[in-house]
C-alpha positions in Angstrom: 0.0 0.0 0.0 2.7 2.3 1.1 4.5 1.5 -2.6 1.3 2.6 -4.1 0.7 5.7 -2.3 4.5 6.7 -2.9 3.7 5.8 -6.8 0.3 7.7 -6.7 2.7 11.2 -5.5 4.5 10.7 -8.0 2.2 10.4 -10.9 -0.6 13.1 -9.9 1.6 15.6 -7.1 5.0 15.4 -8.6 4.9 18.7 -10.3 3.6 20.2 -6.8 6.1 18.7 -4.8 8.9 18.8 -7.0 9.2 15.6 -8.3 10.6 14.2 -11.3 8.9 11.1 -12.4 9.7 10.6 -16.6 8.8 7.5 -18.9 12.2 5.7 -18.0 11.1 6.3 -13.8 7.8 4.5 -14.5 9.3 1.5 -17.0 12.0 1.0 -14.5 9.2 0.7 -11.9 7.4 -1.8 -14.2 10.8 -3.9 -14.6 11.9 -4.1 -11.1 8.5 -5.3 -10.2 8.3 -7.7 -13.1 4.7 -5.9 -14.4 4.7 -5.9 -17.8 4.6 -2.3 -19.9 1.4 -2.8 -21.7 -1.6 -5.1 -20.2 -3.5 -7.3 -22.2 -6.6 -5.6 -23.9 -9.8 -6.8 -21.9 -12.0 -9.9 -23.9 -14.7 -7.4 -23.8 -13.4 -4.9 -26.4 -12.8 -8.2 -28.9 -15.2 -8.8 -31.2 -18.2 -10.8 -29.9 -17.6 -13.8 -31.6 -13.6 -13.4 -32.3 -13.1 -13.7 -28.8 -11.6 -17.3 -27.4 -11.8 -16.5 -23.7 -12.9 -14.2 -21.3 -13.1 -13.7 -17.3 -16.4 -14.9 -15.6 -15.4 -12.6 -12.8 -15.5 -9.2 -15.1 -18.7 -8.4 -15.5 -18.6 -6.7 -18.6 -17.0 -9.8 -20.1 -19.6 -12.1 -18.4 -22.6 -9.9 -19.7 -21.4 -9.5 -23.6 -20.4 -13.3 -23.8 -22.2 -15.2 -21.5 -25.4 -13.3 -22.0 -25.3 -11.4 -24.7 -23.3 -14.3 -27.2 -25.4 -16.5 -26.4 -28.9 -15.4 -26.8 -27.4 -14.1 -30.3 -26.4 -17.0 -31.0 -30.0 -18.6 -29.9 -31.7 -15.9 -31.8 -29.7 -16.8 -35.3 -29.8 -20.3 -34.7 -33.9 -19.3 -35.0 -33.9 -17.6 -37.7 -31.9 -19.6 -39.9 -34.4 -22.3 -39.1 -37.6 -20.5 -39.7 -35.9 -18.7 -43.1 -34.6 -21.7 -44.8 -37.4 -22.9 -46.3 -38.7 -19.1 -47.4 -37.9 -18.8 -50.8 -35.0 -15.9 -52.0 -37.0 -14.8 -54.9 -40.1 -13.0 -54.7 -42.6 -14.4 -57.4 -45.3 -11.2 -57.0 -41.6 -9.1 -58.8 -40.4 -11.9 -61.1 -43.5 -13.4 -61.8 -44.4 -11.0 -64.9 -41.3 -11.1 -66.9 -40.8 -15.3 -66.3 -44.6 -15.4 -67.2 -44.5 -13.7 -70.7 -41.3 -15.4 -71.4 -43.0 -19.3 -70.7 -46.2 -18.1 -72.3 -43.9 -16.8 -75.5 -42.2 -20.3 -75.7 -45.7 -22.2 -75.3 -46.9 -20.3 -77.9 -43.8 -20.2 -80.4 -44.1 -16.7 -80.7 -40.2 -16.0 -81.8 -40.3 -12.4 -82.1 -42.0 -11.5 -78.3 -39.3 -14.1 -77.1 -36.4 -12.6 -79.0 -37.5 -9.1 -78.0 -38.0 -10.6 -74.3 -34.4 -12.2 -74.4 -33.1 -9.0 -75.6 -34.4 -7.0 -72.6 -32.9 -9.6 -69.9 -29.5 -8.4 -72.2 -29.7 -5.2 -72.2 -30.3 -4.9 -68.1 -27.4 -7.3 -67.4 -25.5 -5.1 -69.9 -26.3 -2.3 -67.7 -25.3 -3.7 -64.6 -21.8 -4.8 -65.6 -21.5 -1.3 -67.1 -22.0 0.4 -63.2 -20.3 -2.1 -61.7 -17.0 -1.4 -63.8 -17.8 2.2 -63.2 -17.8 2.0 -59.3 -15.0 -0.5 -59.6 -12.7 2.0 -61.2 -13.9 4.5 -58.4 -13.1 1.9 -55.8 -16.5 1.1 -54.6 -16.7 3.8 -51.5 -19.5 6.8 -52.0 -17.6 8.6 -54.0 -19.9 9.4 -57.1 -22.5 7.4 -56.1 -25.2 9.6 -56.9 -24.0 10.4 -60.6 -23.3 7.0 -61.3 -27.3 6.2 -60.1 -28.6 9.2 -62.6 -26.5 7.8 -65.4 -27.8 3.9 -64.9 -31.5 5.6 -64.4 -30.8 7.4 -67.8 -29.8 4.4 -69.2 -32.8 2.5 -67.9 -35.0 4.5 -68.8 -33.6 4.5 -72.2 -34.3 0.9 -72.6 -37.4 0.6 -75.1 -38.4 -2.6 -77.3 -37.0 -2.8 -81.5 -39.7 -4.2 -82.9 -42.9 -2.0 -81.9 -44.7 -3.2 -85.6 -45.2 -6.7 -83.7 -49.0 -6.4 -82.3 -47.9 -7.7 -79.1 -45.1 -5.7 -78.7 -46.8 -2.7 -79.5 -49.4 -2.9 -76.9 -46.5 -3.0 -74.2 -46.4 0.6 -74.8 -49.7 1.6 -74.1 -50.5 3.8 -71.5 -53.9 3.1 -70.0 -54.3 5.7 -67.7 -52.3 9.6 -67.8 -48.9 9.4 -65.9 -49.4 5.6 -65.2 -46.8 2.5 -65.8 -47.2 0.9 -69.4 -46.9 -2.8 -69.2 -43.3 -2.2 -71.0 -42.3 -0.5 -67.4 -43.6 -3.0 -65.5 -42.0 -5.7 -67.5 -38.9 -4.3 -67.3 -38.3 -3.8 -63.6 -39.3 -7.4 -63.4 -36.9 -8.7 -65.7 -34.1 -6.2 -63.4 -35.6 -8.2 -60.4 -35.4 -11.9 -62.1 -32.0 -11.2 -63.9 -30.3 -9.4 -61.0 -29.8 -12.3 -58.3 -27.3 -10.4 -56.3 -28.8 -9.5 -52.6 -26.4 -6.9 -52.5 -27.1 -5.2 -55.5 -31.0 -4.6 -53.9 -30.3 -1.0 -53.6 -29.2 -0.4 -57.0 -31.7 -2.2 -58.4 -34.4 -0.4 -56.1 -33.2 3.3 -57.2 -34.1 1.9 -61.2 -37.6 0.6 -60.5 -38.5 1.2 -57.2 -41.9 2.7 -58.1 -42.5 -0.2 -60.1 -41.5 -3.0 -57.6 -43.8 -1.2 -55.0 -46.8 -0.9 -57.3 -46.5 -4.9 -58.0 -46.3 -6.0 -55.1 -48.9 -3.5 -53.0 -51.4 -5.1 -56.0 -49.8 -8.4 -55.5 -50.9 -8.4 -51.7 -54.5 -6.5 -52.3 -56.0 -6.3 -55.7 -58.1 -3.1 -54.1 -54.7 -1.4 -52.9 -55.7 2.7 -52.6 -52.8 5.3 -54.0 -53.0 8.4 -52.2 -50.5 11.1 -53.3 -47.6 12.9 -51.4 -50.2 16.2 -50.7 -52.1 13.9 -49.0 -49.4 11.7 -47.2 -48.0 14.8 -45.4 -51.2 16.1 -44.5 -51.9 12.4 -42.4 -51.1 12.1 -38.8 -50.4 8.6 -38.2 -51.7 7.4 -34.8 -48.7 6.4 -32.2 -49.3 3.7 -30.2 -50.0 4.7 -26.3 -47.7 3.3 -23.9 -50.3 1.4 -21.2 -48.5 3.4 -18.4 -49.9 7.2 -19.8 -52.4 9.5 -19.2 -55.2 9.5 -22.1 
């Protein structure tokens, strides 16, 4: 105790009482004593599952592993179960492109399959062309946005050849003012079907996210209502009321 007082003097009153205490004082402390310089970083500040051991008598360590590891783990273990027979594709997006394209091969219809095939091109064309773009940028934020506005451009600019074919044709009819043609809906289902990669969900959701909403919002409830932005920032939604508060 008396070594530790003497120590404590030293390291906070020293200037007051004229000490000198420099580095080489304290690491000749540390090797006459045998400490070592630098103690071992506490389990706790490891990464939860990295760590191999920790102290059941610190109780950070035992709450974060003991605790905390172990209902994660519980909790994954769970949801691995209950996901692995959900299915990763979502038929109510892919369903209209893979539907057209079955129904053009039943029917031997060459040109709407052709003209199909060519779409599923053009969007994977598309894709490799941002990925090489943020590639070269080394895949941080760095013009992100841009690089969006020039694969929405390019999107957008994604039309069918052969418009004389009947079928064809009526892909491009609008049958409402300002609404999606069956060509824009078509399209952001092939992105969907041809585009596999989970990570690319955001990318593919700035091209056609009105799209993928309006599908599946019909998908779920054929009488689905649209109400426009005015409107939406006009509603209050309704909180829920904790049970402990005053009405």
């Amino acid at each position: 105790m008396a070594l530790l007082s003497d120590l404590r003097d030293c390291l906070v009153d020293g200037p007051k009482n004229g000490y000198r205490f420099t580095k080489k004082d304290w690491y000749s402390f540390l090797n006459r004593r045998e400490y070592p310089w630098k103690l071992n970083e506490p389990a706790y500040k490891q990464p939860i599952e990295k760590a191999i051991w920790y102290k059941e008598g610190n109780i950070i360590d035992y709450v974060k592993f003991a605790v905390m590891r172990e209902s994660l783990r519980g909790f994954k273990t769970e949801v691995d179960e209950r996901l692995q027979h959900v299915p990763s594709e979502d038929e109510n997006l892919s369903g209209l492109y893979t539907a057209r394209y079955r129904s053009s091969c039943n029917e031997e219809d060459g040109e709407v399959r052709e003209e199909l095939g060519k779409l599923a091109e053009n969007l994977i064309t598309l894709v490799s062309g941002w990925k090489e773009r943020r590639s070269r940028k080394g895949g941080g934020t760095e013009g992100y946005d841009d690089d969006i506005e020039q694969a929405y451009l390019e999107y957008r600019q994604i039309i069918p050849r052969n418009t004389a074919h009947p079928v064809v044709a009526s892909w491009m009819d609008r049958p409402v003012s300002n609404g999606f043609t069956t060509w824009d809906l078509l399209k952001a289902s092939a992105l969907y079907t041809k585009i596999v990669d989970q990570k690319m969900s955001h990318f593919i959701f700035s091209l056609a996210g009105r799209e993928f909403l309006f599908m599946k919002a019909l998908s779920v409830d054929p009488n689905t209502q649209f109400v426009t932005s005015d409107i939406m920032t006009t509603l209050k939604v309704k909180r829920p009321r904790n049970a402990g508060n005053k009405p």
